[in-house]
MARTI-514582 format. One line per field, with one value per atom (N, C-alpha, C): residue in one letter; chain; x, y, z negated. Coordinates in steps of 0.05 Angstrom, whole numbers, always signed. Atoms other than C-alpha are relative to their C-alpha. Layout:
r = [A / ...] $
c = [A / ...] $
east = [X / ...] $
north = [Y / ...] $
up = [Z / ...] $
END
This chain:
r = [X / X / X / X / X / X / X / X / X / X / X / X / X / X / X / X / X / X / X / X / X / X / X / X / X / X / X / X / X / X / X / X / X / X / X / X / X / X / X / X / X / X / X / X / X / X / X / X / X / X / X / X / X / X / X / X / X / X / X / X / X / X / X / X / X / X / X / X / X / X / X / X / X / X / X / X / X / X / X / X / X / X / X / X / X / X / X / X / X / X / X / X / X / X / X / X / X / X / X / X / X / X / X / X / X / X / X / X / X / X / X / X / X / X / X / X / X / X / X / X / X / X / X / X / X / X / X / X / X / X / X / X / X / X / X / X / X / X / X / X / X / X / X / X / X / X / X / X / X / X / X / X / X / X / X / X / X / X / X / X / X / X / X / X / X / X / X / X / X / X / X / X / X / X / X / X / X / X / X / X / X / X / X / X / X / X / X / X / X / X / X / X / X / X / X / X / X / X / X / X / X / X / X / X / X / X / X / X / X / X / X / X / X / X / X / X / X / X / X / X / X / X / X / X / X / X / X / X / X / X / X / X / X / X / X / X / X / X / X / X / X / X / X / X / X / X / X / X / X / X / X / X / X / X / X / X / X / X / X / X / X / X / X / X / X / X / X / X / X / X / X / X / X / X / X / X / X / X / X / X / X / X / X / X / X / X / X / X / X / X / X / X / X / X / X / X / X / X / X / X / X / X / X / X / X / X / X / X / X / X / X / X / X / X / X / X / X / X / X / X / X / X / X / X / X / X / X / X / X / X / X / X / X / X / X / X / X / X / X / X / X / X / X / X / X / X / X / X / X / X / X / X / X / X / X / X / X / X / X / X / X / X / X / X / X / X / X / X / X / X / X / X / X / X / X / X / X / X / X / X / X / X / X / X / X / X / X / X / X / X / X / X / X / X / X / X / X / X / X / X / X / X / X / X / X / X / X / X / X / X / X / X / X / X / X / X / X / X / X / X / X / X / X / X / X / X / X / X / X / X / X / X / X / X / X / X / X / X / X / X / X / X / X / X / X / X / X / X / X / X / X / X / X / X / X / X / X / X / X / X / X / X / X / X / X / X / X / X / X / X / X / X / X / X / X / X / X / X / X / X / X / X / X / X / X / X / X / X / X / X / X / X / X / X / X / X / X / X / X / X / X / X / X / X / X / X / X / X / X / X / X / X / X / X / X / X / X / X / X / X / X / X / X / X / X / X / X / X / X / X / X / X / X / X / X / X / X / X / X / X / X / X / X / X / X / X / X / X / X / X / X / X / X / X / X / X / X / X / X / X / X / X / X / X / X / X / X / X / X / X / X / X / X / X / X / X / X / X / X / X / X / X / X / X / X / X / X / X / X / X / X / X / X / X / X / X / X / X / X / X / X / X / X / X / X / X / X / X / X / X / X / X / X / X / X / X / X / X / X / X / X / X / X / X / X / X / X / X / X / X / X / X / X / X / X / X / X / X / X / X / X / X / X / X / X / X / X / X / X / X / X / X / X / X / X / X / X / X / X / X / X / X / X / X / X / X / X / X / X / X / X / X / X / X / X / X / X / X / X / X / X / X / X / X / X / X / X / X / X / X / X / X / X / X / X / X / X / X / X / X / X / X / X / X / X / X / X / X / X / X / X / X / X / X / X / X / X / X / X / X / X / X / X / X / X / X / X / X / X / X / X / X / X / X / X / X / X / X / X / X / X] $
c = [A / A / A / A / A / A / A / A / A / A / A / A / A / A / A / A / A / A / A / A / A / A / A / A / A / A / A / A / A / A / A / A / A / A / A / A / A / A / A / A / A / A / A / A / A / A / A / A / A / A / A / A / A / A / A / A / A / A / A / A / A / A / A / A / A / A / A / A / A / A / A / A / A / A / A / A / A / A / A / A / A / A / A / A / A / A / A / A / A / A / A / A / A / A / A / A / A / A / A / A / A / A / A / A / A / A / A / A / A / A / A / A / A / A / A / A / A / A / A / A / A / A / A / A / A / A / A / A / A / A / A / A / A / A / A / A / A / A / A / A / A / A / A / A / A / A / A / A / A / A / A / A / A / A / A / A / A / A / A / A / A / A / A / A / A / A / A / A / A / A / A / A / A / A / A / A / A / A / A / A / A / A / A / A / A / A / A / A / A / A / A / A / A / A / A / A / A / A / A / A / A / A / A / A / A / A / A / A / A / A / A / A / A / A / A / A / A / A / A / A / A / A / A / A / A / A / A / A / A / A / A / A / A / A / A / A / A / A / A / A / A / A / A / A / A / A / A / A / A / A / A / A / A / A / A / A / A / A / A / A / A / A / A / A / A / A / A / A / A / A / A / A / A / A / A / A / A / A / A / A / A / A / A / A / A / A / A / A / A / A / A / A / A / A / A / A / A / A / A / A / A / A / A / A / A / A / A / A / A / A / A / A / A / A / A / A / A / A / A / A / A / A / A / A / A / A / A / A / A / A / A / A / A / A / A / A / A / A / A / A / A / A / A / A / A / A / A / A / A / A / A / A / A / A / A / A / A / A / A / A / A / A / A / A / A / A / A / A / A / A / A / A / A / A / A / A / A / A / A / A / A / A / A / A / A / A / A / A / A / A / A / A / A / A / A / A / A / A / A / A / A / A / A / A / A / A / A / A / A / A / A / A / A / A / A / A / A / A / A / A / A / A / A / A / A / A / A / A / A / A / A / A / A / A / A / A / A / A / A / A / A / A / A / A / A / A / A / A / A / A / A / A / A / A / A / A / A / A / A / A / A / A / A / A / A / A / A / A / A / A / A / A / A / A / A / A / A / A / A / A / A / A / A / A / A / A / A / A / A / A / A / A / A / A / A / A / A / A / A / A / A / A / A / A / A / A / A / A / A / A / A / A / A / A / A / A / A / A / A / A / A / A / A / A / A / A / A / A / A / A / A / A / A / A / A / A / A / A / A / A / A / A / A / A / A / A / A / A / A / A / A / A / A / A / A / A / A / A / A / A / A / A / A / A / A / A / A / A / A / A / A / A / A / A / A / A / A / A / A / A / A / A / A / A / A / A / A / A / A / A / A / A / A / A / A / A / A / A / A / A / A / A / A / A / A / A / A / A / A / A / A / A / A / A / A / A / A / A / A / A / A / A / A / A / A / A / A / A / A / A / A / A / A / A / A / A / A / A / A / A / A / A / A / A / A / A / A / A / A / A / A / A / A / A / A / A / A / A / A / A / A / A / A / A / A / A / A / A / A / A / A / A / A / A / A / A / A / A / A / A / A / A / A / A / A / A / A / A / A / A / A / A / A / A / A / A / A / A / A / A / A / A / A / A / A / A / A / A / A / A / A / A / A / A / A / A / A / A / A / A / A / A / A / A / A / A / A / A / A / A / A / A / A / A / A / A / A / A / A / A / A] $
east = [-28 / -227 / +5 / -4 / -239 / +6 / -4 / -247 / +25 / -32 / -179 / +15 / -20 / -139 / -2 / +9 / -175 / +26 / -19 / -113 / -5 / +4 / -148 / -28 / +23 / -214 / +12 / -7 / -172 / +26 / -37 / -103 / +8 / -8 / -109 / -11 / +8 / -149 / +20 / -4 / -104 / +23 / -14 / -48 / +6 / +12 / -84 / +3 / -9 / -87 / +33 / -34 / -7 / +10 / -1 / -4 / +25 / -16 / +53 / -21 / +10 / +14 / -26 / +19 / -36 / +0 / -11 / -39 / +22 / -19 / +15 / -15 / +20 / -4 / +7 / +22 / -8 / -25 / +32 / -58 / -15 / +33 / -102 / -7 / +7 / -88 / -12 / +13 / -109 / -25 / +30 / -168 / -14 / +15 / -190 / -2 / -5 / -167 / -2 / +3 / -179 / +24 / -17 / -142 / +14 / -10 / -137 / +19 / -13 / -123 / +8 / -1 / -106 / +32 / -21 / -21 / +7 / -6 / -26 / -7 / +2 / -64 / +18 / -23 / -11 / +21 / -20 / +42 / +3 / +12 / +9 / +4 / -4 / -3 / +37 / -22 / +74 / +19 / +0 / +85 / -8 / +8 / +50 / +17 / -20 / +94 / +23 / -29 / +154 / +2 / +8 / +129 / +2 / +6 / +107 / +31 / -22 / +179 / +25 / -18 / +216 / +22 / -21 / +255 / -6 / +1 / +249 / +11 / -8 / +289 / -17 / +15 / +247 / -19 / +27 / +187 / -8 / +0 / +204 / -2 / +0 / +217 / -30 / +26 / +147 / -19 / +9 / +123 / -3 / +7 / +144 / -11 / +8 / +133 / -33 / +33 / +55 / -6 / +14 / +50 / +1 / +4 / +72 / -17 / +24 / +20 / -17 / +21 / -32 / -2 / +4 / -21 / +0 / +3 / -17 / -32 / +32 / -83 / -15 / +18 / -111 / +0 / -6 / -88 / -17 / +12 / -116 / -37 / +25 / -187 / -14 / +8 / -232 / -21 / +5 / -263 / +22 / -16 / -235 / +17 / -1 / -226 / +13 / -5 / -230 / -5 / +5 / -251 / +34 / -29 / -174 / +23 / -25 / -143 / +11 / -11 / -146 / +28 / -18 / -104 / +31 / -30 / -52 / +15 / -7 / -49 / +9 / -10 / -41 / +31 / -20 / +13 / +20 / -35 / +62 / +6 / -14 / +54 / +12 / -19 / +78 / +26 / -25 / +133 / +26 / -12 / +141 / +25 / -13 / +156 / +20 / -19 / +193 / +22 / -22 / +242 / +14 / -5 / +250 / +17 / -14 / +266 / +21 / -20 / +310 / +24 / -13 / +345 / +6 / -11 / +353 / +17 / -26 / +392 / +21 / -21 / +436 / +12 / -3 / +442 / +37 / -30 / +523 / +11 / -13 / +536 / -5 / -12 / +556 / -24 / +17 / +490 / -22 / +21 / +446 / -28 / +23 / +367 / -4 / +0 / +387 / -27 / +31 / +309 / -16 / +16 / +276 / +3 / -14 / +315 / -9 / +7 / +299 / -27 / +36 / +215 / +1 / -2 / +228 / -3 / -9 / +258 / -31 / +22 / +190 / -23 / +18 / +153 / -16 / +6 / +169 / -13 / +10 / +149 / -26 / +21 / +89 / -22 / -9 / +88 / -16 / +5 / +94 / -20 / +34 / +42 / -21 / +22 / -9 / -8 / +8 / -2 / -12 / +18 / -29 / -21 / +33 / -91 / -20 / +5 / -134 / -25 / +18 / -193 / +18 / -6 / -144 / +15 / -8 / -140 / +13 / -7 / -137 / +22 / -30 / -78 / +24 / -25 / -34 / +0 / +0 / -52 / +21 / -17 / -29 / +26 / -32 / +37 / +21 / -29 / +58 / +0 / +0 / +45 / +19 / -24 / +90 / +23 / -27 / +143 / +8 / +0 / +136 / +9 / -6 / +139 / +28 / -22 / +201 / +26 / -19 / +230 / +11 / -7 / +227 / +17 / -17 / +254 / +37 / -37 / +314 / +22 / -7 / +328 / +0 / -4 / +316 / -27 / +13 / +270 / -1 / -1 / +288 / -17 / +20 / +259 / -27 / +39 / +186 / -15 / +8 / +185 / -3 / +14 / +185 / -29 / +17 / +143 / -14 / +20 / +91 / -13 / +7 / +96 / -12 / +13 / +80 / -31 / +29 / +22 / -23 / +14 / -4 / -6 / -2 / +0 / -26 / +25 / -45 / -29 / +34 / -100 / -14 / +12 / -110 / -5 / +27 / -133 / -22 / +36 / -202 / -4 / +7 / -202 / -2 / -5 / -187 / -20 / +24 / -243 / +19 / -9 / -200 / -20 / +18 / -265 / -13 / +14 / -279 / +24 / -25 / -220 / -4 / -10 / -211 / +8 / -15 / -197 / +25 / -41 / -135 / +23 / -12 / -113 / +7 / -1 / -130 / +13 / -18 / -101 / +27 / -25 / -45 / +15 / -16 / -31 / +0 / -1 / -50 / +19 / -19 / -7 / +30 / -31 / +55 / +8 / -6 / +43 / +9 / +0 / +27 / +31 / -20 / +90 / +23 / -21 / +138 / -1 / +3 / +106 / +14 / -7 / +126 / +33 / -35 / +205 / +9 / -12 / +199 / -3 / +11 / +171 / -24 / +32 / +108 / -28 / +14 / +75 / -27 / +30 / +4 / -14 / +11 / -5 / +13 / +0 / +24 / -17 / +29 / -31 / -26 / +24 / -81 / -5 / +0 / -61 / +1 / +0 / -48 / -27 / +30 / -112 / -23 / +12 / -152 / +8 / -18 / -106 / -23 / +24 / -135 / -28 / +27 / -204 / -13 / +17 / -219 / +14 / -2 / -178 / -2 / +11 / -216 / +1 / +4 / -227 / +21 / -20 / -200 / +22 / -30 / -143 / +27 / -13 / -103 / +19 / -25 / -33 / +7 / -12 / -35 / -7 / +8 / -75 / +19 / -24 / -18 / +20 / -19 / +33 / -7 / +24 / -18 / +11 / -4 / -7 / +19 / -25 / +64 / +6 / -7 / +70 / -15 / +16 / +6 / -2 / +9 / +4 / +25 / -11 / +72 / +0 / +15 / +51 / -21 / +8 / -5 / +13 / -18 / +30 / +20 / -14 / +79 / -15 / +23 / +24 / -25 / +16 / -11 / -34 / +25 / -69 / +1 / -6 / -88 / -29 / +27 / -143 / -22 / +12 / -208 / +6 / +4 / -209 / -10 / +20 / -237 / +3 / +8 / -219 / +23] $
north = [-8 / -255 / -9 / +7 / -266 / -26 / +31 / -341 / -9 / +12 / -349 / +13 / -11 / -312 / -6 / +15 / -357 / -21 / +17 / -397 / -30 / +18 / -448 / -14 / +14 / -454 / -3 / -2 / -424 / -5 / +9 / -454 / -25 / +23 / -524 / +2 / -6 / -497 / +17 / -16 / -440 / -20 / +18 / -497 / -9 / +19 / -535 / +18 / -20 / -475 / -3 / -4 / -469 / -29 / +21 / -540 / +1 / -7 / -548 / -11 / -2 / -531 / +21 / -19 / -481 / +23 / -28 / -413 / +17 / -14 / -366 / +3 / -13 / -337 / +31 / -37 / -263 / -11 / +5 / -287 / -6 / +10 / -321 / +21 / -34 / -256 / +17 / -24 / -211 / -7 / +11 / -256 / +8 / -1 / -261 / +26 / -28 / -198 / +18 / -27 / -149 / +17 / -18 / -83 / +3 / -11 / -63 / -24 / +18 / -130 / -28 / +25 / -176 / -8 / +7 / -169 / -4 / +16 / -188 / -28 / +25 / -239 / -14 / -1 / -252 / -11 / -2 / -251 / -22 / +25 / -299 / -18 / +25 / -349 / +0 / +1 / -344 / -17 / -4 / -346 / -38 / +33 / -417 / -11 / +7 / -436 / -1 / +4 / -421 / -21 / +16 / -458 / -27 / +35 / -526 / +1 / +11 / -522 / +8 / +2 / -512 / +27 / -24 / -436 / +15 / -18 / -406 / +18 / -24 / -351 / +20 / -11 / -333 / +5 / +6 / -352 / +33 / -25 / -293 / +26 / -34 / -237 / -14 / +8 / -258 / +15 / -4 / -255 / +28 / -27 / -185 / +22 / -22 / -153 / +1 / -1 / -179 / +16 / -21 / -155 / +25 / -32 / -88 / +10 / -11 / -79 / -11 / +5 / -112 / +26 / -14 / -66 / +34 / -28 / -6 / +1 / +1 / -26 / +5 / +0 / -37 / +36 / -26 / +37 / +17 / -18 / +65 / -1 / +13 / +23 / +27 / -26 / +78 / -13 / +10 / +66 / -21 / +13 / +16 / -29 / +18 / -40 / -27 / +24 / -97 / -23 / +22 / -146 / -9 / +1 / -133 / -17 / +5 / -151 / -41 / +22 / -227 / -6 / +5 / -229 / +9 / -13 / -177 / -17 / +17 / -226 / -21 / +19 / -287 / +8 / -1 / -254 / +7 / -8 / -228 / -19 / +24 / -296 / -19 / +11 / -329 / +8 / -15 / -281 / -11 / +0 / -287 / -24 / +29 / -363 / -4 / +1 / -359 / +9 / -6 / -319 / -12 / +13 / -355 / -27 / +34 / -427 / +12 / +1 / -394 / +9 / -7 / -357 / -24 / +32 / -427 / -11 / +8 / -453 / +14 / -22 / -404 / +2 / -8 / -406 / -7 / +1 / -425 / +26 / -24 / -359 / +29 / -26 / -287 / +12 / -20 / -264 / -17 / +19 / -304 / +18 / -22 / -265 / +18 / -15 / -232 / +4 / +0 / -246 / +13 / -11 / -233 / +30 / -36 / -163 / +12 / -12 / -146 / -5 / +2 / -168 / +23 / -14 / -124 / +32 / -33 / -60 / +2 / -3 / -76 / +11 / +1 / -77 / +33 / -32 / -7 / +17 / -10 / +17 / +11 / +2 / -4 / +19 / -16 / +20 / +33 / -40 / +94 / +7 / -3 / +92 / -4 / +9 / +61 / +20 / -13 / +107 / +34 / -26 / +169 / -12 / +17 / +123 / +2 / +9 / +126 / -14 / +15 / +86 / -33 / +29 / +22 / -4 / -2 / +22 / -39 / +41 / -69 / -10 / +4 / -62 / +8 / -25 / -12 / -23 / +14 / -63 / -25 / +18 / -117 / +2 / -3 / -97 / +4 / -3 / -68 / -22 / +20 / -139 / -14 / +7 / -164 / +3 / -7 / -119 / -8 / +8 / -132 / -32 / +38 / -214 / +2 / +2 / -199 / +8 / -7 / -151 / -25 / +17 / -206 / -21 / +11 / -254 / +9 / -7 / -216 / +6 / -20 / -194 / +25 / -33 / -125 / +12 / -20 / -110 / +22 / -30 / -44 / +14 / -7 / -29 / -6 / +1 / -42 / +19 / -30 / +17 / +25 / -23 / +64 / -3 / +7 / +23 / +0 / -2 / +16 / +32 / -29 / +92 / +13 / -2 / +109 / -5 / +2 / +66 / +11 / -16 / +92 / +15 / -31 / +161 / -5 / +2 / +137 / -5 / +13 / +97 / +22 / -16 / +144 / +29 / -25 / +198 / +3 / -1 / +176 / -18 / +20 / +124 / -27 / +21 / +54 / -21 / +29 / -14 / -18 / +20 / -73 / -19 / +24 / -112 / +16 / -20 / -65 / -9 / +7 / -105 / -38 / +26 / -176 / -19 / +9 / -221 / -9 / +6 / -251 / +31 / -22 / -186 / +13 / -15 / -155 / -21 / +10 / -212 / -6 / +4 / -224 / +31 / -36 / -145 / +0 / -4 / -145 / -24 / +23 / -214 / +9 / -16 / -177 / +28 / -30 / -111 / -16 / +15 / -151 / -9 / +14 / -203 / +29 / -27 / -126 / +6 / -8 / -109 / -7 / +20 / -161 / +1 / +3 / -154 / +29 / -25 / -81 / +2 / -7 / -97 / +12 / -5 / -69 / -14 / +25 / -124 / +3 / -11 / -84 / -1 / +4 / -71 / -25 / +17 / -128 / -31 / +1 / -161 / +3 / -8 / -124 / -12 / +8 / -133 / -32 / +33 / -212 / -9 / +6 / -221 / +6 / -11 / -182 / -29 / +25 / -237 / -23 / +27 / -293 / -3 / +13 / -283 / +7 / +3 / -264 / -21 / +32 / -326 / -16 / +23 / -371 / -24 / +26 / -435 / -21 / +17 / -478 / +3 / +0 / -442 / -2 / +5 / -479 / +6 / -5 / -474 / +33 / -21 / -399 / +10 / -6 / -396 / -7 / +15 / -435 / +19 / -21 / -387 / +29 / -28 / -328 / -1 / +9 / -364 / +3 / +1 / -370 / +23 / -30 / -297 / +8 / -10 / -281 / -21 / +15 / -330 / +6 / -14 / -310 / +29 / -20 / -238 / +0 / +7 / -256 / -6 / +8 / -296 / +31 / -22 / -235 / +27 / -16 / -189 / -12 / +16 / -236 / +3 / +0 / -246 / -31 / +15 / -313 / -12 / +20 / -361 / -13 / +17 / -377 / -39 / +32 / -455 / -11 / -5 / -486 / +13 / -21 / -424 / -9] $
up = [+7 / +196 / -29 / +22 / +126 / -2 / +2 / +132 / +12 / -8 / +179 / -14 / +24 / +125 / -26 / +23 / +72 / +1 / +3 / +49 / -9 / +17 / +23 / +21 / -18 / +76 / +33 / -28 / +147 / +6 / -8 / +138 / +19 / -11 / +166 / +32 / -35 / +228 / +10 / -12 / +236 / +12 / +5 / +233 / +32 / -23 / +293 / +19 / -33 / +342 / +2 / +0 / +331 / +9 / -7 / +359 / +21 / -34 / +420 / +26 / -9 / +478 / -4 / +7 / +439 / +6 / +1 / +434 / -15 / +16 / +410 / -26 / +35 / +337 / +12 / -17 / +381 / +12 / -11 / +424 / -15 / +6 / +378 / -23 / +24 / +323 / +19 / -20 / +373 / +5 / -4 / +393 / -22 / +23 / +324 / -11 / +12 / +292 / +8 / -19 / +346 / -2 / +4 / +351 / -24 / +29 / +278 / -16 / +23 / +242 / +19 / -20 / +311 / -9 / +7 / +289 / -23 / +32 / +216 / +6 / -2 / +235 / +21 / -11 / +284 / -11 / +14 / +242 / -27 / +17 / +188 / +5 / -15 / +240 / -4 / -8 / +253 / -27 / +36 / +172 / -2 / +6 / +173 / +19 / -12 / +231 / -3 / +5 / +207 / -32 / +29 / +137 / +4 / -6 / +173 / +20 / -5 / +207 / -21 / +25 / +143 / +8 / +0 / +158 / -12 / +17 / +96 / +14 / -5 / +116 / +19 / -15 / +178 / -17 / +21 / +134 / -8 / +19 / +87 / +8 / -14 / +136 / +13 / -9 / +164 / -17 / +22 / +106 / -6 / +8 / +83 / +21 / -15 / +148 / +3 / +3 / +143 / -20 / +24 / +73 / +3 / -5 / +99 / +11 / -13 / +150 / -19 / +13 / +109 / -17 / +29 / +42 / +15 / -12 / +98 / +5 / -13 / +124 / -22 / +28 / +59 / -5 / +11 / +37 / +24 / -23 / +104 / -1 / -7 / +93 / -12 / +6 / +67 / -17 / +22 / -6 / -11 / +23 / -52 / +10 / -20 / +7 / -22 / +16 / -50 / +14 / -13 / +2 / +4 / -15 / +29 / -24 / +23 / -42 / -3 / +5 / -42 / +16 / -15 / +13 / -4 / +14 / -17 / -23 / +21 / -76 / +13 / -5 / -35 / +14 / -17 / +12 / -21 / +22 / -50 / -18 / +8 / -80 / +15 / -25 / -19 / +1 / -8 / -6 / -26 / +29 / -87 / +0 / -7 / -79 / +14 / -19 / -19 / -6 / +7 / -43 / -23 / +28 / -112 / +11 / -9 / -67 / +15 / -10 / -27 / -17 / +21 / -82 / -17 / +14 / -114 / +11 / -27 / -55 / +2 / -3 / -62 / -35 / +33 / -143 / +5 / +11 / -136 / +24 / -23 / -83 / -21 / +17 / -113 / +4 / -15 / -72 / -22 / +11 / -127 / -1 / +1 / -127 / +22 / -12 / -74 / +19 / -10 / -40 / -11 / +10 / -92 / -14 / -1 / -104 / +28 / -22 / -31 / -7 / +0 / -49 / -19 / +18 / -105 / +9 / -14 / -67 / +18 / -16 / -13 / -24 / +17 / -79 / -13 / +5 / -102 / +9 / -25 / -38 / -1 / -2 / -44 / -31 / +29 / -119 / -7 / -11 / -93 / +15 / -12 / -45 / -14 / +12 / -85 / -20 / +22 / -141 / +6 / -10 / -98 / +2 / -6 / -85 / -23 / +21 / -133 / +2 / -2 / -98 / -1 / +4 / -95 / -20 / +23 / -163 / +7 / +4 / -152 / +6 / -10 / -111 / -13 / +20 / -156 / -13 / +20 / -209 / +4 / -1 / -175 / +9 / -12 / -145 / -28 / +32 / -215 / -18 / +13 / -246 / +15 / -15 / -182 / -11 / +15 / -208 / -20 / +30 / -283 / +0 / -20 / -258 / +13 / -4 / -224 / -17 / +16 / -272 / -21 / +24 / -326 / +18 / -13 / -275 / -3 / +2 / -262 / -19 / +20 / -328 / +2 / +0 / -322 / -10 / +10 / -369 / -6 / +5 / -388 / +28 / -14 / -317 / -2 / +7 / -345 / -6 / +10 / -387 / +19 / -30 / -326 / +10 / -10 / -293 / -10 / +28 / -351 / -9 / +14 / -369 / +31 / -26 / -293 / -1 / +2 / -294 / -16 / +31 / -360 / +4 / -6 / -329 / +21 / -11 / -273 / +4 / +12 / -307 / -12 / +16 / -355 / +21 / -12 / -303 / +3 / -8 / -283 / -24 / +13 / -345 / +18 / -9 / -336 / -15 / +12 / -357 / +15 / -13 / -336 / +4 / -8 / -328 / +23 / -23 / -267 / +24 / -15 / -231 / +6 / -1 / -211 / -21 / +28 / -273 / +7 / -7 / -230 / -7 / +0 / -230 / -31 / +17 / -290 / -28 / +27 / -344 / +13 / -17 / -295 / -12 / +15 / -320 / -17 / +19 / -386 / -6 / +2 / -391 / -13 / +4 / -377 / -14 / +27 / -416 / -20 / +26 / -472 / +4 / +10 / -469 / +12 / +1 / -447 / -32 / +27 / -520 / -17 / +20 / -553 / +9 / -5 / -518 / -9 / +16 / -545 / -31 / +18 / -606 / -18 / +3 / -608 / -8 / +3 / -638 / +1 / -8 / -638 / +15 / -30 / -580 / +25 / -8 / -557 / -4 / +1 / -593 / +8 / -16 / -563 / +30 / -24 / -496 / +8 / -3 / -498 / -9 / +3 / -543 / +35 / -26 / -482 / +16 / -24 / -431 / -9 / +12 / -468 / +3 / +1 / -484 / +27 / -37 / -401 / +19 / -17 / -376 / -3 / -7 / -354 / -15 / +12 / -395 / +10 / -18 / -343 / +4 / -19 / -315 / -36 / +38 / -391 / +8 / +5 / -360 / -8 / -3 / -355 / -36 / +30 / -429 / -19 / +4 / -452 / -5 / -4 / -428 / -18 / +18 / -466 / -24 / +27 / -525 / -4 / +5 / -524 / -11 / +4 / -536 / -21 / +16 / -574 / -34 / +23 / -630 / -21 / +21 / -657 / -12 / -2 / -645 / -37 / +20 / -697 / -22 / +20 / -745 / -13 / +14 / -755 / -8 / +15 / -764 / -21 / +24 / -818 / +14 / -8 / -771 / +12 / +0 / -764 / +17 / -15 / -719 / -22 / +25 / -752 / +5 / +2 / -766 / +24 / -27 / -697 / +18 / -9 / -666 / +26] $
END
């Protein structure tokens, strides 16, 4: 199951069953997935089908109705069900996208965002649930970095500070280590605290939090270090803190 919901190892096979003349994407989710997880995978398949025939729109409701059963399942799994999370990440950047290109197509209509305002409202959803959880701490994390990512999108930062003071409320119950998380996850969060900081002014702790971003992503992944920087180096500079030489 894991490997046919690998987007990157079980996409071009799943692709091939969906062939004309193949199997439906129920039958071969059910095959694969059994009872519990046979109509996500289901529904996925369908997700790539409507992708390789170009209907965003279907695409998208696909899309969110998977992530709903998935992020249910996940919540239902019993412990911390971190195996479940790559998938939650891949499916809300999918959805993410999807709604962003279609919302583009639409940029001269009165309804402009209107996708990614509905991923948004699913988002909350998910939001609320998560934050009774307190074994899927990976998921909470990532959904409120979803939001924060959209809020800035839409302009609506002022909705951060809710969202932000929420979270705050929940970490800090059992104590929070962000290196006890996914690093996609966890500078993907501290990313967007940090650059919220920096749109409230908080240049400190917007410091803190971006520094943190930086020195756990990855070497390689430069565009997103890039983006880090953008935020944290004037950050610095206005607090008279400066890069050693080399540094």
């Amino acid at each position: 199951l894991v490997y046919l919901m690998d987007p990157v190892r079980g996409g071009k096979s799943l692709l091939t069953e969906l062939q004309p003349g193949g199997r439906s994407p129920q039958d071969f989710g059910t095959q694969q997935g059994g009872p519990v997880y046979g109509e996500v995978l289901g529904l996925y398949l369908a997700c790539l089908q409507s992708r390789a025939d170009r209907e965003g729109v279907r695409e998208l409701e696909q899309l969110c109705t998977c992530l709903k059963m998935w992020v249910q399942r996940y919540i239902d799994t019993e412990g911390s069900g971190l195996w479940m999370t790559p998938f939650v990440v891949y499916l809300c950047t999918m959805a993410r996208r999807t709604a962003i290109q279609l919302d583009q197509a639409k940029r001269s209509e009165a309804t402009s965002d209107a996708y990614l305002k509905k991923l948004v409202e699913i988002h909350r959803e998910f939001f609320q649930k998560l934050n009774k959880e307190r074994t899927k701490r990976a998921g909470h994390v990532w959904i409120c970095s979803e939001l924060l990512r959209a809020y800035f999108k839409l302009g609506q930062i002022s909705q951060c500070s809710f969202l932000l003071t929420a979270m705050s409320q929940s970490l800090n119950k059992d104590g929070f280590n962000p290196t006890d998380l996914p690093k996609a996850i966890s500078v993907t969060f501290f990313f967007y605290w940090g650059k919220h900081c920096v749109f409230t002014h908080n240049l400190r702790d917007a410091d803190e939090k971006l520094t943190w971003a930086f020195n756990n992503c990855p070497s390689k992944s430069k565009f997103n270090r890039r983006k880090i920087l953008l935020y944290l180096v004037p950050c610095k500079l206005r607090l008279f803190v400066f890069f050693p030489p080399g540094g």
